[in-house]
C-alpha positions as CSV (number, residue, x, y, z in Angstrom):
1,X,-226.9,9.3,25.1
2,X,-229.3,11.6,23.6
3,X,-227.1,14.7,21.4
4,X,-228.9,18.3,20.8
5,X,-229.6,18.2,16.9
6,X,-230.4,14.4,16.6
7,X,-234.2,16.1,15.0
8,X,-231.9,17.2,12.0
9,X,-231.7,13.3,11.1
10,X,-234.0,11.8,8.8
11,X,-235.0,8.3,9.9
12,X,-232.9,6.3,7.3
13,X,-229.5,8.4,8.5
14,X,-230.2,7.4,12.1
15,X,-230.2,3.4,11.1
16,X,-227.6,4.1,9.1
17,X,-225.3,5.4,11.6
18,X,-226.7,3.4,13.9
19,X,-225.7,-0.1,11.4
20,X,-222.3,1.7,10.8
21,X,-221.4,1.7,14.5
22,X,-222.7,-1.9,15.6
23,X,-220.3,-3.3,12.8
24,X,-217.7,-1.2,14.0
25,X,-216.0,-2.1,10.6
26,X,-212.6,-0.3,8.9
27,X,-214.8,1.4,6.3
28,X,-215.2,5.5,6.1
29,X,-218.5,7.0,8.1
30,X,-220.9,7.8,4.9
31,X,-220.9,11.0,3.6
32,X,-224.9,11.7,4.2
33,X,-224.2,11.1,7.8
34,X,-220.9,12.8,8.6
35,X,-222.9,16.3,6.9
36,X,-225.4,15.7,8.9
37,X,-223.2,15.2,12.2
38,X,-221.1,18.2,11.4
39,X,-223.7,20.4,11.5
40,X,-224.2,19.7,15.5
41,X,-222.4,21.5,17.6
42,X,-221.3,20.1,21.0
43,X,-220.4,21.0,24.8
44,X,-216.7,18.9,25.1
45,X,-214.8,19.2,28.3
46,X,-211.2,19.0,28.3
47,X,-209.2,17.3,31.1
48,X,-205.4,17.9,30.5
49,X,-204.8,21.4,28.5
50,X,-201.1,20.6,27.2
51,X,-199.9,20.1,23.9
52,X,-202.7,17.3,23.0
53,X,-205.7,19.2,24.7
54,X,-204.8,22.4,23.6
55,X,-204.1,22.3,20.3
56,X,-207.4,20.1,19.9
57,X,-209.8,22.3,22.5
58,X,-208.9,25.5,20.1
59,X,-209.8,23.5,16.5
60,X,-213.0,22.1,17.9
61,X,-214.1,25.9,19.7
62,X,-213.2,27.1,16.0
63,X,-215.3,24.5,14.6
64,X,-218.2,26.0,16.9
65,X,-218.4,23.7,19.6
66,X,-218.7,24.6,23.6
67,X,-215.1,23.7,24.7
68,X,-213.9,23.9,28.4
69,X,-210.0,23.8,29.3
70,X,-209.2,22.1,32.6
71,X,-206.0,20.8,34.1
72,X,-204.3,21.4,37.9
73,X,-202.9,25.4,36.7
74,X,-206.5,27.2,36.4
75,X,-204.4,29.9,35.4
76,X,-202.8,28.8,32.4
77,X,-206.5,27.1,31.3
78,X,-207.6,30.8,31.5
79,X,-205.1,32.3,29.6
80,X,-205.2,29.5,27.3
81,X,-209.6,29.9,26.5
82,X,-208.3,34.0,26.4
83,X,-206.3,33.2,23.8
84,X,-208.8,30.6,21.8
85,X,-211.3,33.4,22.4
86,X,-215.1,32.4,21.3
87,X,-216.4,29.7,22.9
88,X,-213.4,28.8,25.1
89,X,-213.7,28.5,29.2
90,X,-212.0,27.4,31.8
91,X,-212.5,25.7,34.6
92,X,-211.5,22.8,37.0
93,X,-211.8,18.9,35.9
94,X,-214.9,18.5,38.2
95,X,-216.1,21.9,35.9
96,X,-215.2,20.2,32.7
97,X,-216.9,17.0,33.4
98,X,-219.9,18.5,34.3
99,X,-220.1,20.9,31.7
100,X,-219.0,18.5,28.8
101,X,-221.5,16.1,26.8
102,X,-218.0,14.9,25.1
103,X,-215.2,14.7,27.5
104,X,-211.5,14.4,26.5
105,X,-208.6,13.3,28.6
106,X,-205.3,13.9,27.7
107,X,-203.6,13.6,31.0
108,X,-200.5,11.3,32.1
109,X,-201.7,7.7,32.8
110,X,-200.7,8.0,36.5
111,X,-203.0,11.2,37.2
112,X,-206.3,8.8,36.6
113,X,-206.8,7.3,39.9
114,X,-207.1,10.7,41.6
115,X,-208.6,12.1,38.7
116,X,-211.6,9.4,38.3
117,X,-212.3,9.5,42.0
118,X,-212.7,13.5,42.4
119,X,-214.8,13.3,39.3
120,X,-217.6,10.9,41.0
121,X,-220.4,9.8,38.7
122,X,-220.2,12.9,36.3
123,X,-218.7,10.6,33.1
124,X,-221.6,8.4,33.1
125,X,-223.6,7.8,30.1
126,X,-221.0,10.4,28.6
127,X,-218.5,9.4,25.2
128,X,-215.0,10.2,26.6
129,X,-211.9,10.4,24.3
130,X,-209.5,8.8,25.7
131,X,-206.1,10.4,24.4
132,X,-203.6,9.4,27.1
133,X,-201.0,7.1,26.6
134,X,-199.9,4.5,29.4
135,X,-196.0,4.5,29.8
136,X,-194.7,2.2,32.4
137,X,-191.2,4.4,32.9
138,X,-193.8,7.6,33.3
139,X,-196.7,6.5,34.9
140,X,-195.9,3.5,37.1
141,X,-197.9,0.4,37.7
142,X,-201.1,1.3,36.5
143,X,-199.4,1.4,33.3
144,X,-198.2,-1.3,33.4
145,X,-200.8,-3.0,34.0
146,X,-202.9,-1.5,31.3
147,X,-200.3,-2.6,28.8
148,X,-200.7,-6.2,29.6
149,X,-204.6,-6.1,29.6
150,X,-205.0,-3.9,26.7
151,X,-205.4,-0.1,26.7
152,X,-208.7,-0.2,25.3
153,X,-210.0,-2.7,27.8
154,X,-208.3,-0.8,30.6
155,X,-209.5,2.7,29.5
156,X,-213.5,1.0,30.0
157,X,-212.7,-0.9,33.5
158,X,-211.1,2.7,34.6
159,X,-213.9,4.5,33.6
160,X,-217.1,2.9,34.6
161,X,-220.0,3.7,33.2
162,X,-218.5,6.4,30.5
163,X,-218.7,5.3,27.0
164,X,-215.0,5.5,26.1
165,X,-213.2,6.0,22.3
166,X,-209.6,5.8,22.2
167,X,-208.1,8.5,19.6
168,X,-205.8,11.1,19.0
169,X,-203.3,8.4,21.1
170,X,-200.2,7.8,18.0
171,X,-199.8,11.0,16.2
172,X,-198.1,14.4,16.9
173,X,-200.1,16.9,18.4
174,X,-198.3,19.3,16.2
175,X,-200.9,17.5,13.4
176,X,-203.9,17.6,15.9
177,X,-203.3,21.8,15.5
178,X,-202.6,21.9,12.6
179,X,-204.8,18.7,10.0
180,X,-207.8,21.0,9.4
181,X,-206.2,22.6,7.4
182,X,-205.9,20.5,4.9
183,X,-208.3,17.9,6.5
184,X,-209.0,14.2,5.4
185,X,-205.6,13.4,4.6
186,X,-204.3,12.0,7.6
187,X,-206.4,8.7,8.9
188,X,-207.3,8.6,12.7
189,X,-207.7,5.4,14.2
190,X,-210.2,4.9,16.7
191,X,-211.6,1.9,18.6
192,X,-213.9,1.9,21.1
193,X,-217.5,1.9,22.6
194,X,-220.1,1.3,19.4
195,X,-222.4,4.1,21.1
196,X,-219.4,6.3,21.3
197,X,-218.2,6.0,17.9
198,X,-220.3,9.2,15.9
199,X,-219.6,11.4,18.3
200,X,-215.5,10.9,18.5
201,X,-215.5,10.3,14.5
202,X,-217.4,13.8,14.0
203,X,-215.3,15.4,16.4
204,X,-212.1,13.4,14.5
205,X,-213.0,15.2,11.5
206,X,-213.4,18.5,12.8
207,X,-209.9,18.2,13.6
208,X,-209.2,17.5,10.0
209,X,-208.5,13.9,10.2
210,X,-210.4,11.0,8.4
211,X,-211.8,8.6,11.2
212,X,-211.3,5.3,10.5
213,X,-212.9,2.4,13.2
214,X,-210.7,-0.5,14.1
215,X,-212.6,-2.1,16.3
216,X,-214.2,-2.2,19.8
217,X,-211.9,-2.0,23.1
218,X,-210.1,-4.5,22.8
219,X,-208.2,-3.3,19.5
220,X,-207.6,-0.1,21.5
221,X,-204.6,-1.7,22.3
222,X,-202.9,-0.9,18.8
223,X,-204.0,3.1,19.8
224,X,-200.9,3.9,20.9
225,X,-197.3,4.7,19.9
226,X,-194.8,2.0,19.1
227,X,-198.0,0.3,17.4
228,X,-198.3,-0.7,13.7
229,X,-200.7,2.1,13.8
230,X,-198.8,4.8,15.6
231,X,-197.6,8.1,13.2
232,X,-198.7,9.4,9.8
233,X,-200.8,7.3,7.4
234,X,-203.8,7.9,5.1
235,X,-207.4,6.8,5.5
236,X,-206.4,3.9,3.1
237,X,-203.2,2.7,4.5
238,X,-204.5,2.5,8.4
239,X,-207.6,0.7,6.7
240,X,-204.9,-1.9,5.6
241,X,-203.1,-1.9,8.7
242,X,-205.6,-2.6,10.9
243,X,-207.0,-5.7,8.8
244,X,-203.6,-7.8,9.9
245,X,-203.8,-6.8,13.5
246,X,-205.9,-9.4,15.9
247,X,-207.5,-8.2,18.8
């Protein structure tokens, strides 16, 4: 997918980032790209404006980004961009998905059935964030049933044709409000699409987390609570986590 701001690269940080993401490895994004990353600013729609999408829609419109609050209350996502102020909008999820070149979702598992259907082709080619959680007692069979294939794997057969990046899926969203301010403390796991993977890690450190890549789908079954990778943990210690788990 072609981002606004790719010109600011120089050659020898595109195949960087572009090595980094094929080996999907546990190691930290460079330096030389992540400044160069930072500096774009992006369009993300938000599908779910609770706890997890709105504590993370008002730290990426601070950052600069284009962000777009959606959920089933229009009203609440309205009072809610008010609030954020500055590049903060509301709309519905169709609105969102459209407007978004990032999308996140941080809905109950159970709402994506109806949601993916109403949204047609609008998530294709797109990176998503997947931040929703699949709890069988919630959210039914469909969790279920994403449990026993893998949430990772799951996420991409649910979403054809988006380019999908579990994160934000094990850690309080009191932290996703709150890590920029004292950012790069906290390690994010993420796992996920390889052509996904520089878009969700810059928007992971805008957030004020360090992004650190587990793997491709299939580990995006460890991206979840009551996982060895669920809760707090530095860069280094969910680096050493995720080298014992087995996809």
């Amino acid at each position: 997918m072609k981002m606004h701001g790719t010109l600011g690269f120089s050659r020898r940080d595109i195949l960087k980032a572009a090595g980094a993401a094929a080996a999907l490895s546990v190691l930290p994004i460079t330096a030389s790209i992540v400044n160069a990353a930072d500096s774009q600013k992006m369009k993300i729609g938000i599908i779910g404006s609770g706890h997890v999408g709105s504590a993370l829609g008002g730290v990426w419109a601070k950052a600069g980004n284009e962000v777009m609050f959606s959920s089933r209350d229009i009203d609440n996502d309205q009072k809610l961009a008010a609030e954020v102020g500055a590049n903060a909008r509301a709309g519905t999820p169709q609105d969102a998905a459209a407007f978004g070149q990032v999308i996140l979702f941080a809905v109950p598992y159970s709402a994506f059935p109806e949601l993916v259907k109403s949204l047609g082709d609008s998530l294709k080619g797109k990176v998503v964030i997947n931040a929703s959680n699949p709890f069988p007692q919630r959210d039914g069979e469909i969790a279920t049933q994403a449990r026993e294939e893998g949430a990772g794997l799951f996420d991409a057969h649910l979403l054809p044709g988006a380019l999908v990046v579990r994160a934000f899926n094990a850690v309080p969203a009191a932290l996703m409000a709150s890590a920029h301010e004292d950012p790069g403390k906290i390690g994010m796991p993420i796992a996920g699409d390889k052509k996904a993977i520089e878009s969700a890690s810059r928007l992971v450190r805008q957030a004020g987390f360090e992004p650190v890549v587990v793997g491709g789908p299939d580990m995006g079954k460890y991206l979840m609570p009551g996982t060895p990778l669920a809760g707090e943990h530095t860069p280094d210690e969910v680096r050493s986590i995720a080298a014992t788990l087995k996809p």
